[in-house]
C-alpha positions in Angstrom: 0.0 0.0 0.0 1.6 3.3 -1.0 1.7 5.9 1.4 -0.6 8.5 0.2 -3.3 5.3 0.8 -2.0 5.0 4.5 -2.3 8.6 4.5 -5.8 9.2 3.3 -7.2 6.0 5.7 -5.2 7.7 8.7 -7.2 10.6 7.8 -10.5 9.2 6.9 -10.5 7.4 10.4 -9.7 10.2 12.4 -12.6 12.1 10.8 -14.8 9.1 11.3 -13.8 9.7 15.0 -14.5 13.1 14.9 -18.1 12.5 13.5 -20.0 13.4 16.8 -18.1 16.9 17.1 -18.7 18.2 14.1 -21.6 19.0 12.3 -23.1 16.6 9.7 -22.1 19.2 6.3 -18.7 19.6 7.7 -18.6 15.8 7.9 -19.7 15.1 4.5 -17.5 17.5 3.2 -14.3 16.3 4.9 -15.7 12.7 3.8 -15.9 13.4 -0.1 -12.4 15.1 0.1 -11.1 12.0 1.4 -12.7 9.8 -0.9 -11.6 12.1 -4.1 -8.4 11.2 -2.2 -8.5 7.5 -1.9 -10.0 7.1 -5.5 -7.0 8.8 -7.0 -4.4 7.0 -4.4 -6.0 3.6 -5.7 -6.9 4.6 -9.5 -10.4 3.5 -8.7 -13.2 4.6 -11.3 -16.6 3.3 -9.9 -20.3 3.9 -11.2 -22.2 3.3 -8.3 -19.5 2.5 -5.1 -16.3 4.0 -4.1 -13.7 1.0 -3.8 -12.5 0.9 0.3 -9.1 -0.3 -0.2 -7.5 -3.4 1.1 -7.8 -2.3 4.9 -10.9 -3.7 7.5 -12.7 -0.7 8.8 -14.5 -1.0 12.3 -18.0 -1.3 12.6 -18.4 2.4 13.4 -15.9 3.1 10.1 -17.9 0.8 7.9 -21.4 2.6 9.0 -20.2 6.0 8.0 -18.3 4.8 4.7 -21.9 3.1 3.5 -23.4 6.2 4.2 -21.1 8.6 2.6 -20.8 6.6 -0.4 -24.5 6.1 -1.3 -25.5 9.5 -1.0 -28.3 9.2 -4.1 -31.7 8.8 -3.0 -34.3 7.1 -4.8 -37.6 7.2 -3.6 -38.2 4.0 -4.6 -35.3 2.2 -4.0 -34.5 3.7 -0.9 -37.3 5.9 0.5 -40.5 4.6 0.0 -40.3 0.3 -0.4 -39.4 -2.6 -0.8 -42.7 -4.5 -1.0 -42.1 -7.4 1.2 -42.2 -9.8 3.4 -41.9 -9.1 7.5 -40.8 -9.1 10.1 -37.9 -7.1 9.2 -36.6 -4.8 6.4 -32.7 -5.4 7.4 -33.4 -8.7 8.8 -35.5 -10.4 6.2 -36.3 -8.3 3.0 -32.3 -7.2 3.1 -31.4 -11.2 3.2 -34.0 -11.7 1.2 -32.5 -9.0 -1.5 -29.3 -10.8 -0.6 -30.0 -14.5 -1.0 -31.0 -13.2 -4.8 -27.9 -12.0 -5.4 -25.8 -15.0 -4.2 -28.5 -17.1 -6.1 -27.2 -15.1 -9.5 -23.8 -15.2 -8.5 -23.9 -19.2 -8.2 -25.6 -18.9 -12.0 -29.4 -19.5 -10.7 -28.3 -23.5 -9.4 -25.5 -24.6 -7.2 -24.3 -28.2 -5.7 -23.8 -26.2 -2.1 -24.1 -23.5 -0.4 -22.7 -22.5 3.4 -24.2 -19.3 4.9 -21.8 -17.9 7.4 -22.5 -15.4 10.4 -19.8 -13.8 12.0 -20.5 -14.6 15.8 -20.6 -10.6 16.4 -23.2 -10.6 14.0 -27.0 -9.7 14.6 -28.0 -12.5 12.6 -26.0 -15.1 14.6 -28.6 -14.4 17.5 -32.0 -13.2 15.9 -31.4 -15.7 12.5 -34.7 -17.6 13.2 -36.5 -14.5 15.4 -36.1 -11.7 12.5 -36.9 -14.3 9.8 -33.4 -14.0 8.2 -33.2 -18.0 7.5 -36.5 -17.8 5.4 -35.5 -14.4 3.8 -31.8 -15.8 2.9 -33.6 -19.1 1.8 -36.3 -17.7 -0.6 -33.1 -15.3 -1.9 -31.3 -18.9 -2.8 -34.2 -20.5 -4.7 -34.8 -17.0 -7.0 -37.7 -15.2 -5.0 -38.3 -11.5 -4.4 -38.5 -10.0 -0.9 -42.6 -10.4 -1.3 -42.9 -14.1 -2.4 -45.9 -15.5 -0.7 -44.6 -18.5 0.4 -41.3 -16.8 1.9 -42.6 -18.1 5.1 -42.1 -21.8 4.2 -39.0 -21.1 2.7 -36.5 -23.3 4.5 -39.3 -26.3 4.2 -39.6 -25.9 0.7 -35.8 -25.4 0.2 -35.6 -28.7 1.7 -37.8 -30.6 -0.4 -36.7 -29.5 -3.4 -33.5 -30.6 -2.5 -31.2 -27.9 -2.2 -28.1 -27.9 -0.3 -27.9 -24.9 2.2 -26.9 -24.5 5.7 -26.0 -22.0 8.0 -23.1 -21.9 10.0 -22.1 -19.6 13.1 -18.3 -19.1 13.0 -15.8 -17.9 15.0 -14.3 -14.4 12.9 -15.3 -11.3 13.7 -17.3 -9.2 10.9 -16.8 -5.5 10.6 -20.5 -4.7 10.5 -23.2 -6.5 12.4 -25.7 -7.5 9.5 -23.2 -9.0 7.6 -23.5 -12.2 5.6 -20.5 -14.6 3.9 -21.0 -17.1 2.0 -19.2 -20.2 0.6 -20.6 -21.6 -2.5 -20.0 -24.3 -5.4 -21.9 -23.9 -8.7 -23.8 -26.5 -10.3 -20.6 -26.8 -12.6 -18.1 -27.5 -9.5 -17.1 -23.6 -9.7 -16.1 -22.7 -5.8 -16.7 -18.8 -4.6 -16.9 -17.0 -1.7 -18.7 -13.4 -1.3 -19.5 -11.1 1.4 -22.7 -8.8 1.8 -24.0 -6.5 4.4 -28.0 -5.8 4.8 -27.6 -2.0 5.8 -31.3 -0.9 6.6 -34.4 -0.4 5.0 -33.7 -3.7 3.0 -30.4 -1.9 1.3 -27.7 -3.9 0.7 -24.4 -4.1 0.0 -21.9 -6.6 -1.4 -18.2 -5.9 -0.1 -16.4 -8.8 -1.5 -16.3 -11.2 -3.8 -13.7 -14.2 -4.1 -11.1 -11.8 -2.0 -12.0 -9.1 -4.4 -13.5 -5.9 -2.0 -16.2 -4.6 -4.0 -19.2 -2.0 -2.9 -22.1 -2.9 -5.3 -25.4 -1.8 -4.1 -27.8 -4.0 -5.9 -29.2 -1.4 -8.2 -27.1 -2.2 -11.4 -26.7 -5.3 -13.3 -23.2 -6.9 -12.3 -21.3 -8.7 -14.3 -18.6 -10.9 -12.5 -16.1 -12.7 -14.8 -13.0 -14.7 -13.4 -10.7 -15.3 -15.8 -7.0 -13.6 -16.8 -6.0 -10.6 -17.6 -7.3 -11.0 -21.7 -10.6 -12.4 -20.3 -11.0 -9.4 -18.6 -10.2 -7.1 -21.5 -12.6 -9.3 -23.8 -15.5 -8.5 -21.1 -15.0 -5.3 -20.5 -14.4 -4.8 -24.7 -17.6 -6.8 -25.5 -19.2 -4.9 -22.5 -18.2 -1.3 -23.8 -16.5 -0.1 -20.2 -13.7 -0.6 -18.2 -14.0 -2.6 -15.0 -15.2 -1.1 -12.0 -13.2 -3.5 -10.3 -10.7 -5.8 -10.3 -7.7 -8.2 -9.5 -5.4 -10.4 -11.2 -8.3 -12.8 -11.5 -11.3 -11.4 -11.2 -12.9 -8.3 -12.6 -16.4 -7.0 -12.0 -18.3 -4.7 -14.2 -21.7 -2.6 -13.5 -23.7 -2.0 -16.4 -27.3 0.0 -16.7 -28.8 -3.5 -18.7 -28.2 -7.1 -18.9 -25.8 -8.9 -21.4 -25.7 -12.7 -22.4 -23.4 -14.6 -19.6 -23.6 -17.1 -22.1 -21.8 -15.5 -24.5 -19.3 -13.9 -21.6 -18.5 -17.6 -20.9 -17.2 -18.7 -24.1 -14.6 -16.3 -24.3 -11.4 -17.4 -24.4 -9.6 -17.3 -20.6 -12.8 -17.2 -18.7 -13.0 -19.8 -15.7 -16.5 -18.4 -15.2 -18.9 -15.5 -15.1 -22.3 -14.7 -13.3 -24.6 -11.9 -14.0 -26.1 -10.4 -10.9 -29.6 -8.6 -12.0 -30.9 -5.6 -10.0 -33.1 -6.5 -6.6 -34.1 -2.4 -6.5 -36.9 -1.7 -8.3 -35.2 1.3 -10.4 -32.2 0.2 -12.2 -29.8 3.1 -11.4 -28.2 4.2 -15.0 -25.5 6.6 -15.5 -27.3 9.7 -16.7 -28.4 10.0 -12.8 -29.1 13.7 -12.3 -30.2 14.9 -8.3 -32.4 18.0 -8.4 -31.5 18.6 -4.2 -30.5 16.6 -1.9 -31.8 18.3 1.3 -34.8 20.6 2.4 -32.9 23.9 2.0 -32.0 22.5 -1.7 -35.3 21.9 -2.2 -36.7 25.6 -1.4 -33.6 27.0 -3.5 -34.5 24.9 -6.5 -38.5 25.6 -6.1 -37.3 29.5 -5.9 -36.5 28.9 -9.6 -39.3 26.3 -10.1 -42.3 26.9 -8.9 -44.6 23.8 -8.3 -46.4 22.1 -5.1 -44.2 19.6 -3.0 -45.8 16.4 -4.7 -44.9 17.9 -8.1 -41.1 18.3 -6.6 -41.4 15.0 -5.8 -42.3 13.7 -9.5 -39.3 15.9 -10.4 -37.2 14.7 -8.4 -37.8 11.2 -9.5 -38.0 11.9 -12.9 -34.4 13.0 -12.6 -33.0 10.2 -10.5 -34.7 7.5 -12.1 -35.2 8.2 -15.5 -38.9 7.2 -15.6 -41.5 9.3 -16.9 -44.4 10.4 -14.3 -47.1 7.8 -15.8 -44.5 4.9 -14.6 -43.4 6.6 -11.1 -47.3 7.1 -10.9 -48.2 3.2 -11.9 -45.5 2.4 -9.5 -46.6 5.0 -6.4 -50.2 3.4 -7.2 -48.7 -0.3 -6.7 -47.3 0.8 -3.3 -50.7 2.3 -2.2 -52.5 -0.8 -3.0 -50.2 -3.1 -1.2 -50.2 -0.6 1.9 -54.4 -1.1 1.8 -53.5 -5.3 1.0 -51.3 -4.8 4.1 -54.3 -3.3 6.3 -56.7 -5.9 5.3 -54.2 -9.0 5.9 -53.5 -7.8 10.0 -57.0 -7.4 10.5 -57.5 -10.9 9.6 -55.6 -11.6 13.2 -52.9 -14.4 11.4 -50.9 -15.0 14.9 -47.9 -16.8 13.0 -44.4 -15.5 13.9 -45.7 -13.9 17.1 -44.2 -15.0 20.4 -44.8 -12.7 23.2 -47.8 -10.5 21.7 -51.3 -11.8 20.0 -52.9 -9.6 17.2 -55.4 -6.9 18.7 -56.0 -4.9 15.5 -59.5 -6.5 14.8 -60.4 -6.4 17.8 -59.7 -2.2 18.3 -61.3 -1.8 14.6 -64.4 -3.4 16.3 -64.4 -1.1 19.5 -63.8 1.8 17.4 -66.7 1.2 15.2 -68.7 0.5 18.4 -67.5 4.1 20.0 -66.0 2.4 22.9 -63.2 3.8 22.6 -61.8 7.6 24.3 -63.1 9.4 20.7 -60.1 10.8 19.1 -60.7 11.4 15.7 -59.1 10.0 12.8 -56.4 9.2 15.3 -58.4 6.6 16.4 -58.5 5.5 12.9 -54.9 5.6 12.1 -54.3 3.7 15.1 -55.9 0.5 13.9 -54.9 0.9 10.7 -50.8 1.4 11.8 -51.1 -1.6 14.4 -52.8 -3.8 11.4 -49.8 -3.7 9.0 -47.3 -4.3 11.6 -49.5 -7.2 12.7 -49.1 -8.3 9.7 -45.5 -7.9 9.5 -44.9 -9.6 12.4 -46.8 -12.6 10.5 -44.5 -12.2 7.9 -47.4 -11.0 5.2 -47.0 -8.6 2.3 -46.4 -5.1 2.8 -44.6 -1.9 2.5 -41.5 -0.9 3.9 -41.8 2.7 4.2 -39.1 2.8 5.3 -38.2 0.0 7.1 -40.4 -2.9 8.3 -40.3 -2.2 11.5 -42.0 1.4 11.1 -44.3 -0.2 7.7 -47.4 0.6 10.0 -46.7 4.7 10.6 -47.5 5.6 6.7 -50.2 3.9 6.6 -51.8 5.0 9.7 -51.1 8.4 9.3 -51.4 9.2 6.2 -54.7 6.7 4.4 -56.8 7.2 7.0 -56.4 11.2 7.1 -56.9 10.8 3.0 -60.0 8.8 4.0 -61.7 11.1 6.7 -60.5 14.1 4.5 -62.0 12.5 1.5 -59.0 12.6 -1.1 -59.1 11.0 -4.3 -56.9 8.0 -4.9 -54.2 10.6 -7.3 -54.4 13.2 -4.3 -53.0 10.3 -1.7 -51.0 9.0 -4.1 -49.0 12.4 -4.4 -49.3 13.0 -0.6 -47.0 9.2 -0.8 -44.5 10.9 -3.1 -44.4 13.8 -0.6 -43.7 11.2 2.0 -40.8 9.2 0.2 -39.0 13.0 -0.7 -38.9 13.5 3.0 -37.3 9.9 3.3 -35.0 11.0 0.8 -33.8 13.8 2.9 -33.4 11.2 5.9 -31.6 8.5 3.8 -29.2 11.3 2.4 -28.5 13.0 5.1 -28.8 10.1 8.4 -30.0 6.7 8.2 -33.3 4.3 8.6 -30.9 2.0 10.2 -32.4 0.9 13.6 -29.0 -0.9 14.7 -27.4 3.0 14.0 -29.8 5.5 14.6 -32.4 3.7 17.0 -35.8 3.8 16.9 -35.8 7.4 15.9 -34.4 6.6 12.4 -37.5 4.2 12.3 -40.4 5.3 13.8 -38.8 8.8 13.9 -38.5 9.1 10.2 -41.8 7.7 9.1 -43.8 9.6 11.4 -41.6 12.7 10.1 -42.5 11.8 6.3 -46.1 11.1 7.4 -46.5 14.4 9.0 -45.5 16.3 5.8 -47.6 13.6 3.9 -50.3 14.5 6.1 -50.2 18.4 5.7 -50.0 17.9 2.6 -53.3 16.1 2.1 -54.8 19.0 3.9 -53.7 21.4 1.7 -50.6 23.1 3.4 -47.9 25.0 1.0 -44.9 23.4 1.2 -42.8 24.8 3.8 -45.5 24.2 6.5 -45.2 20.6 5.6 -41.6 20.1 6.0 -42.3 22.3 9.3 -44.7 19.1 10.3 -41.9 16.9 9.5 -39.7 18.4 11.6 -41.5 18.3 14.4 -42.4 15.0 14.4 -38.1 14.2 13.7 -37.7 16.7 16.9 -40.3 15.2 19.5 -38.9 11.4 18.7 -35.0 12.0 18.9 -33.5 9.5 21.6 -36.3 7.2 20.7 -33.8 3.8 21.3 -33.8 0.6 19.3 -34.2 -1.5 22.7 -36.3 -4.4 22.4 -37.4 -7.8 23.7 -35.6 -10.5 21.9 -38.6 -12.0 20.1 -37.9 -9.9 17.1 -39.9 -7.0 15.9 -42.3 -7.4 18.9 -42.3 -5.8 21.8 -42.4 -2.6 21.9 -41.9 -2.3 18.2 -45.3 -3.0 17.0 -47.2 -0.4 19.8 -44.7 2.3 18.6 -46.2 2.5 14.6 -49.4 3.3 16.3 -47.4 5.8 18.7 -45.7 7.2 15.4 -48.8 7.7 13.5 -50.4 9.6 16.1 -47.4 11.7 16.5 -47.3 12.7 12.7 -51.0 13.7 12.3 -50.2 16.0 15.8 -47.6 17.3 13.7 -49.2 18.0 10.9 -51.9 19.7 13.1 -49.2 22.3 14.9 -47.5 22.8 12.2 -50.4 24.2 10.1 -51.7 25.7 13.3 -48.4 28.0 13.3 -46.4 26.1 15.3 -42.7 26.5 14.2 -40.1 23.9 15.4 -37.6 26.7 14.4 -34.9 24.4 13.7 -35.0 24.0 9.9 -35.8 20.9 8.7 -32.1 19.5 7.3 -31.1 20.3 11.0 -33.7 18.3 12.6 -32.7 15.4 11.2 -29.2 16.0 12.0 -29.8 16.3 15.0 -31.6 13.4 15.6 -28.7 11.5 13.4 -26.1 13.0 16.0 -27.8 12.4 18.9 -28.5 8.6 18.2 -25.5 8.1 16.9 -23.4 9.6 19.5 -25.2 8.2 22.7 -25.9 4.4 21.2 -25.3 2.2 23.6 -25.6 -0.7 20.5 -23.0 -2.8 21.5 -23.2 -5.7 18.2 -26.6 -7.5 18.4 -28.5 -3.7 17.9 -30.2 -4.0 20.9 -30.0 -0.9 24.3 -30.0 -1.2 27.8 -33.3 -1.1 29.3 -36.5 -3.3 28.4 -33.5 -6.2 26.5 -31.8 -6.5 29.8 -35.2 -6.8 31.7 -36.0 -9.5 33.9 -38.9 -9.9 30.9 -36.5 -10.3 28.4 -34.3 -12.6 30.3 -37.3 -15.1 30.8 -38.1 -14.5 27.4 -35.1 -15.1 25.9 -35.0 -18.2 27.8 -38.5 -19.8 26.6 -37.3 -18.7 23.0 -34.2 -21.2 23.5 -36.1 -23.7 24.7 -38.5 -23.4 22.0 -36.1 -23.5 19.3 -34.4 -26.2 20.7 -32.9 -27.0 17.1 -32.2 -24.0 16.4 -28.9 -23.6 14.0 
């Protein structure tokens, strides 16, 4: 390693270290600086990923560097979805997501495949809880995030005949939702690869056979091992240099698919996989961003003047490449499967719960009985948040918006305001768009991740979209609603990820009620004139900061009150007795 790299990763660490002194711009800045730095030092020209370098950042390091380097929000990809599966966006639809990917990397078949989990790993502990294991499974055998029979997975894995187990091993990973795995093809063909689920059912994929790598699953990869001419004959049939690469193995991100087939006649090629896109918007190289924050946003609409859903459609348009029909046959798809969602946890399925029994049926009957304190539409977006996330928690289809564990807040908040406000199905489809550019803001700037920002980048960020959403619907201009975001980001900072350890249970699902409630309150001040007076951008810095800088996370995501209960100790100890065979 030369010494300008040892320089720029000296430097790069100490500003990781300095992260919860300065403020988040500053941070970025000093961030991008470094990368420029590193990308030159190593001669690394990446599409979609900046290459790390041959050193092993620490957790805390790896956290920041997935962050910095994915600063490109698409609503879709990132904001407002997946459709999937529950429990868990970073513990099933992520594996889920990732399963795919090793799935296309072992050519769509494979004799064997080992799943490893570092022992410092999340998923060595919550594997069965979170739903991991069936997401991971489903991912091996070719299926989305939303199959419907994800549940079964691992049984019907089993009698189809394929060969995958999971392991626990010794090693230590350098993030906590990180996956390995050691495969052989169908043709005898042995690989290894490393990926990380990093929130919200992003992923990541930081090594391949040795090689690092930081493909984010929104591009179609094309992995080819081979020598150095194979690699020339790939990149020449594929019209661009390799993104990245070693003496034996080069990898190259392309906006559409080739034929492998062809790729793996050439002469000098051992073997090739193509790894398709699990995001919904393939992310191409024209990529323009409009803004990337709320100040951005005013200072763009100063010289375009349109409503904040319009921004929205811009802002897609831009990112995505799609034309408003398709983002609005897409936003339309996610509205559906939100009201799907609703309808499936009032059906009371009690799969996958272990502590907690569905309720949500029961509140929708004493609701429409007025039994309840009357509070409105509150009431209403009550039993509509704690249905989805019922339904999560019996691993049904739904939204993450953003993550699983928050899927209920949105659709609390914000359909059953469009229903006691009457809006048309386009009006709440628009007040969805608002949501996911507020999201945008959040994933840009902070994180969904529960394991990072606690339960404030979760329920925290979807009540804070859901309160512009909200305002929206009712007809506020658009700095009012990111007003009502902010306030909703501002009264749930410090919220902590700290939870029995039955998954997302206890008190994860009573919070998406909590969240929802919180949002339309939000909404409510804020177009009553009640100003949060810190902008919004610095809200959700703050709340960033804050969780980031007083996390008591110490690997398995998890704080230091209701987990370390004598509730979760008795719990934790039925669960092991229950799972007696567990891996």
């Amino acid at each position: 390693m030369g010494s300008l790299s040892v320089a720029v990763i000296i430097f790069h660490i100490n500003c990781v270290n300095k992260a919860a002194q300065i403020s988040r711009t500053g941070h970025v800045q000093l961030c991008e600086q470094v990368l420029h730095l590193f990308r030159a030092a190593n001669t690394m020209n990446t599409r979609n990923a900046t290459h790390k370098g041959p050193f092993s950042p620490t957790r805390k390091e790896n956290e920041v560097n997935s962050m910095e380097q994915k600063k490109t929000a698409d609503l879709f990809n990132d904001s407002l979805g997946p459709v999937m599966c529950g429990p868990s966006s970073s513990h099933t639809g992520g594996p889920a997501r990732i399963g795919r990917l090793a799935h296309d990397l072992c050519g769509g078949s494979f004799q064997k495949v080992v799943i490893q989990f570092c022992k410092n790993t999340s998923y060595a502990k919550d594997c069965r809880s979170m739903g991991s294991d069936k997401g991971l499974y489903g991912g091996l055998m070719g299926w989305a995030p939303d199959h419907k029979d994800l549940y079964d997975a691992v049984d019907i894995a089993s009698q189809k005949g394929r060969d995958i187990t999971i392991e626990v091993i010794e090693e230590q990973a350098s993030h906590s939702n990180a996956i390995w795995f050691d495969c052989v093809t169908l043709e005898g063909f042995h690989l290894t690869a490393k990926m990380t689920s990093i929130g919200g059912a992003s992923i990541e994929i930081t090594e391949i056979d040795g090689l690092k790598v930081l493909l984010l699953g929104g591009r179609y990869e094309l992995v080819v091992w081979g020598d150095e001419h194979a690699r020339k004959r790939a990149e020449q049939y594929a019209g661009r240099a390799s993104d990245f690469f070693d003496e034996r193995l080069s990898v190259l991100s392309l906006g559409a698919p080739v034929d492998i087939a062809e790729i793996r006649r050439m002469e000098g090629v051992e073997y090739a996989a193509l790894l398709r896109p699990v995001l919904p918007c393939v992310t191409t190289d024209e990529q323009t961003v409009l803004f990337s924050s709320a100040a951005g946003l005013l200072d763009w609409l100063e010289e375009n003047p349109m409503d904040l859903a319009s921004a929205a459609f811009a802002y897609q348009q831009a990112v995505s490449g799609w034309d408003r029909a398709r983002i609005y046959a897409h936003a339309k798809t996610l509205l559906h499967a939100m009201l799907d969602s609703i309808d499936s946890g009032l059906k009371g399925d009690e799969r996958g719960f272990f502590c907690l029994r569905p309720v949500s049926s029961k509140m929708k009957a004493l609701m429409d009985d007025k039994k309840l304190i009357p509070m409105g539409v509150i009431e209403r977006a009550s039993v509509y948040a704690q249905a989805v996330i019922e339904a999560n928690m019996a691993m049904h289809r739904l939204v993450a918006a953003p993550t699983g564990g928050s899927a209920g807040v949105i659709p609390g908040a914000v359909l059953s305001c469009a229903q006691e406000g009457g809006s048309s199905e386009e009006k709440t489809i628009d007040s969805l768009m608002v949501a996911a550019l507020i999201g945008s803001f959040i994933f840009t700037n902070a994180t969904f991740s529960g394991f990072y920002g606690g339960c404030s980048a979760e329920i925290g960020s979807a009540a804070g979209m859901s309160a512009a959403a909200v305002a929206y619907l009712y007809g506020a201009d658009t700095k009012t609603c990111l007003k009502a975001a902010g306030l909703a980001i501002q009264n749930l900072i410090g919220l902590a990820c700290d939870t029995l350890p039955s998954g997302v249970e206890v008190p994860c699902i009573h919070r998406n009620a909590m969240g929802s409630a919180v949002a339309i309150l939000s909404a409510n001040m804020a177009m009553s004139g009640v100003d949060p007076y810190l902008p919004l951008d610095e809200s959700i810095q703050a709340s960033y900061r804050y969780s980031t800088c007083r996390s008591p996370f110490e690997g398995d995501g998890r704080g230091a009150g209701i987990s370390i209960s004598p509730t979760a100790r008795r719990v934790s100890e039925e669960m092991q007795n229950a799972r007696a065979n567990a891996y």
